[in-house]
C-alpha positions in Angstrom: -14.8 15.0 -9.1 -12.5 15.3 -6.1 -8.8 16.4 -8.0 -7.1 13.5 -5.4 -9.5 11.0 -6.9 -8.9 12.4 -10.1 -5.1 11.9 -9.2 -5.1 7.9 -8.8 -7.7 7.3 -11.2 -4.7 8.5 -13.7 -2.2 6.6 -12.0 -4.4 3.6 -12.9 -4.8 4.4 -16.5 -1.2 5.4 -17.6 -0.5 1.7 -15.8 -3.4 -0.2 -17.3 -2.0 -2.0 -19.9 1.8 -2.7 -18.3 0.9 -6.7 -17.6 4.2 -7.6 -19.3 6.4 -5.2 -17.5 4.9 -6.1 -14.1 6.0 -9.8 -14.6 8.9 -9.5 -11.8 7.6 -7.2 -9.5 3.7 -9.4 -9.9 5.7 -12.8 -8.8 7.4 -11.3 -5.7 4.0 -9.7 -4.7 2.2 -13.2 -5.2 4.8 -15.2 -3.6 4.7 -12.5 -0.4 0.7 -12.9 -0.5 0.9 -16.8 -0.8 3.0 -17.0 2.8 1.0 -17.2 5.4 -2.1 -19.3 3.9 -4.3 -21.7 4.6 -5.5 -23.3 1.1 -8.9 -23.7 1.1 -9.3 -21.7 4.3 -7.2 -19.0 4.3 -9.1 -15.3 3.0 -6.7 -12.7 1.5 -7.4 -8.6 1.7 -5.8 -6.5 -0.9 -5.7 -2.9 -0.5 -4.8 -0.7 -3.0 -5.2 -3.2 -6.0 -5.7 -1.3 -8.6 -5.5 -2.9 -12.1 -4.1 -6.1 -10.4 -1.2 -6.0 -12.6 0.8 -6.4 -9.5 -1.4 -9.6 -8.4 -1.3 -13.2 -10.2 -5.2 -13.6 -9.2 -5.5 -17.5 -9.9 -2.1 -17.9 -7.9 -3.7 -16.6 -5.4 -6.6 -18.1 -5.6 -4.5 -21.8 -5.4 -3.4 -20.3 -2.3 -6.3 -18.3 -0.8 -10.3 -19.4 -0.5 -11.2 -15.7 -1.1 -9.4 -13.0 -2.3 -11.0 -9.1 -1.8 -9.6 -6.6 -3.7 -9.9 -2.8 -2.5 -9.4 0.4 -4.4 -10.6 4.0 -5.1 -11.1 3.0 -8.9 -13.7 0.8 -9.5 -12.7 0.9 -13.3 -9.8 -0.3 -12.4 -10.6 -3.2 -10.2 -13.5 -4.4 -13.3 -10.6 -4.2 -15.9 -7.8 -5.9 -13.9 -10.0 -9.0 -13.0 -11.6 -9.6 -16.2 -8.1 -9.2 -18.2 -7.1 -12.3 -16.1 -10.3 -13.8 -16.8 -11.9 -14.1 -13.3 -14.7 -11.5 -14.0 -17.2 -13.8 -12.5 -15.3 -16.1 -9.9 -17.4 -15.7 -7.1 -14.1 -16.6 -4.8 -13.3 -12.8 -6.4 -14.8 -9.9 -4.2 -14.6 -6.5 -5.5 -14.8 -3.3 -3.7 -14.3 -0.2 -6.1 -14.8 3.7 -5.4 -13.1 3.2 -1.3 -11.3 6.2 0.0 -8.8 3.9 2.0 -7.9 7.3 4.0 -11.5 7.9 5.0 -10.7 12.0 4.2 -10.4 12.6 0.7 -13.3 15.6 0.5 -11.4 17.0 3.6 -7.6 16.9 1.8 -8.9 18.3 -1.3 -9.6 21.4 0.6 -6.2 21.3 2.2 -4.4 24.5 0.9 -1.0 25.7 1.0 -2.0 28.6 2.7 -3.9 28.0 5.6 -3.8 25.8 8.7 -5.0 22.6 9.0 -7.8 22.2 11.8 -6.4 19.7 14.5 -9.0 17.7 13.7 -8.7 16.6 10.8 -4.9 15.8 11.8 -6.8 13.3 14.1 -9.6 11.8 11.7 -6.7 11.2 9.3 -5.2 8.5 11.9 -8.7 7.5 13.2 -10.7 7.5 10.2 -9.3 4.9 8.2 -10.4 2.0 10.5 -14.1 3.6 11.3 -14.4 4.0 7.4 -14.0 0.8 6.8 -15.0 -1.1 9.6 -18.3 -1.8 8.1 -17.4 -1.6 4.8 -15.4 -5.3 4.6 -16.0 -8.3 5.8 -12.8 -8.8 8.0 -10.7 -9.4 9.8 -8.6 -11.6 7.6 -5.7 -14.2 7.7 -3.4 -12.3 5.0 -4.0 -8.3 4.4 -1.4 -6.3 1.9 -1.1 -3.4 1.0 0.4 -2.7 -2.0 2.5 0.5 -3.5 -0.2 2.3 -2.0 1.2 4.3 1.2 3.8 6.8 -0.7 0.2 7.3 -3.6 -1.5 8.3 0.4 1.6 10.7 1.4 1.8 11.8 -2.5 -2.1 13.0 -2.0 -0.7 15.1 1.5 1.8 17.0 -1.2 -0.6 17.5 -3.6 -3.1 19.4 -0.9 -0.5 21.4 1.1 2.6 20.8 -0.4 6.3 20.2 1.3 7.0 23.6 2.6 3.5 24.0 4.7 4.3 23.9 8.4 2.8 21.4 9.2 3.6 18.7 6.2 5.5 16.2 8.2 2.1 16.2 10.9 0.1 15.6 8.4 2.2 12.9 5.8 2.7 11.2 9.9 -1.0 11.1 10.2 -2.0 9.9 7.1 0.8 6.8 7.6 -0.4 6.4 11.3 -3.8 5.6 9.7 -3.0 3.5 6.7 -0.6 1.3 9.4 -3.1 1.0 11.7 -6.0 0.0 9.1 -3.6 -2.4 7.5 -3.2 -4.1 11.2 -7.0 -3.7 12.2 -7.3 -6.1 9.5 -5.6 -8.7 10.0 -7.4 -11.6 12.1 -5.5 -12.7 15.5 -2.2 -14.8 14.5 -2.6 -13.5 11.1 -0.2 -11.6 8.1 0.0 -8.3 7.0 2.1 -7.1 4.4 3.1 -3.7 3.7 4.6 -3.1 0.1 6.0 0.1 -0.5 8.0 2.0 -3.3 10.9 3.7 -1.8 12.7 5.2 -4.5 13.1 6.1 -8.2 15.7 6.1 -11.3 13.8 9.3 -11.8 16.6 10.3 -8.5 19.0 8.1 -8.7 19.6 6.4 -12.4 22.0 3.8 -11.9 18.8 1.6 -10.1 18.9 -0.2 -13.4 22.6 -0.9 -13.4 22.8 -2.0 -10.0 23.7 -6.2 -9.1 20.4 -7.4 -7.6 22.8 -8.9 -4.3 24.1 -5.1 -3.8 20.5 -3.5 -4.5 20.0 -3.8 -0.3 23.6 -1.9 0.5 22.8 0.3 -2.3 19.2 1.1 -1.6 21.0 2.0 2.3 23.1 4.4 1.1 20.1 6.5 -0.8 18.6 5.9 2.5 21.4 7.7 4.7 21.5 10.3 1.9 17.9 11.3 2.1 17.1 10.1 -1.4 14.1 8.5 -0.7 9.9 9.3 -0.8 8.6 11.3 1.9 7.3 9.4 4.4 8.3 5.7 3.4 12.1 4.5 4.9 11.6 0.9 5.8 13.1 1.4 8.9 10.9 4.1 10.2 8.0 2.2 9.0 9.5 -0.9 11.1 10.0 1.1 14.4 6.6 2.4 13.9 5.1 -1.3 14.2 7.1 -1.1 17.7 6.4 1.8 18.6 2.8 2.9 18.1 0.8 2.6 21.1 -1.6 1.0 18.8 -0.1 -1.1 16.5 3.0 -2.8 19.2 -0.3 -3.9 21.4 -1.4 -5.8 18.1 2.0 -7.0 16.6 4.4 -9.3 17.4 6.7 -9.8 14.9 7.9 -7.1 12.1 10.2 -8.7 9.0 11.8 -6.2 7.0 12.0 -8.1 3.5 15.1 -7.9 1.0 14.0 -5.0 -1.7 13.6 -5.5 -5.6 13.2 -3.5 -8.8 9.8 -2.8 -10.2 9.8 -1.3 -13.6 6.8 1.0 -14.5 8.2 0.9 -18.1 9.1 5.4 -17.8 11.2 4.5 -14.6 12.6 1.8 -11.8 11.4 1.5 -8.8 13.2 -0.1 -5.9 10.7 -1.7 -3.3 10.4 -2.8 0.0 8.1 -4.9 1.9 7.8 -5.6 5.5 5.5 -9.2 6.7 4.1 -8.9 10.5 2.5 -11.0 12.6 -0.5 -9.8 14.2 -0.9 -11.4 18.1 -2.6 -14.5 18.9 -6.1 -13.9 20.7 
């Protein structure tokens, strides 16, 4: 199997049984993907679900007429809804074994020591939305994404690693893709969400100790200090929704959300979420 498959399938399994320690973080994520609906009406997109330990399904489902679920683990997906007992809600639409980047095979042949051809610099923006254009029945009226853009740059390391001349080309790429996809599907006058760890105790180890009112000012600083994952400060990300030739013709408001702690039981994470608005008609 492709080793970057192989990579998030872990992810998914050293995480599969952390219900209880997702509590906090799994209320903020539903409350963010209960905004914006119509009940009865209103069809929710998840990519990146995983276990859907991050996800209080029948909240959701209060809130949301459908609610699709995307990942590259399939295993994952089956285990998360039948553990909250929804394993045959047909309101519940599964799609497991999706390479959301559209160019897995081509990264795991990424090496350290040769050049990247310039075209797969471009599939890895375009790709994304062609993949999956006829792959899920969209667009829809909330999409999220969820702790899933720093596992796409993380996949970027793996292949070529941080000192490869073109790194920052690439990890740009892969984000230009996954924002762009994210957008694509969200219907005219509809939400996205983008969720994103930014940092971890494993670099800074006060996260725990820090007053949830100063976690913003504090998560700043780390900011203006480069302590943060490649490719993911919330301000970028926000200018990109601008910026993009792309996604500022499709967006009309960007919200850059208070962050919060989400403990993953070996570390803290502190978290960030932006909410847009994608343009009427």
């Amino acid at each position: 199997m492709n080793p970057l498959t192989n990579l998030q399938i872990g992810y998914n399994r050293e995480s599969q049984d952390s219900w209880e320690l997702f509590s906090a973080h799994r209320r903020k994520v539903t409350e963010l993907l209960r905004s914006g609906s119509v009940p009865g009406s209103s069809r929710l997109c998840v990519l990146g679900a995983g276990n859907a330990n991050d996800l209080d399904l029948r909240a959701l489902l209060q809130a949301h007429r459908e609610v699709h679920l995307v990942d590259l683990d399939a295993e994952a997906l089956t285990r998360g809804v039948a553990a909250q007992g929804l394993a045959d809600n047909p309101a519940v639409h599964r799609y497991g074994g999706i390479d959301i980047t559209g160019m897995l095979d081509a990264m795991a042949a990424w090496s350290p020591f040769t050049m990247v051809p310039a075209a797969d610099l471009a599939a890895c923006v375009e790709q994304p939305m062609q993949s999956l254009r006829s792959v899920l029945p969209g667009p829809f009226d909330v999409v999220a994404s969820t702790t899933l853009l720093s596992q796409l740059i993380i996949a970027v390391v793996h292949g070529v690693g941080e000192q490869h001349p073109q790194f920052v080309e690439l990890l740009q790429a892969v984000r230009a893709g996954h924002l762009r996809l994210l957008t694509h599907l969200v219907a005219p006058g509809g939400v996205g969400v983008l969720i994103t760890d930014v940092v971890s105790s494993d670099s800074f180890p006060g996260l725990g100790s820090v007053p949830e009112e100063a976690l913003p000012s504090v998560l700043g600083q780390l900011i203006r200090e480069r302590n943060f994952f490649h490719g993911v400060n919330p301000a970028v990300l926000a200018t990109l929704f601008r910026t993009d030739p792309v996604l500022c013709s499709q967006v009309e408001a960007v919200e850059l959300l208070p962050p919060w702690r989400w403990n993953l039981g070996p570390r803290l994470y502190a978290v960030c979420a932006l909410r847009l608005r994608r343009i009427q008609g």
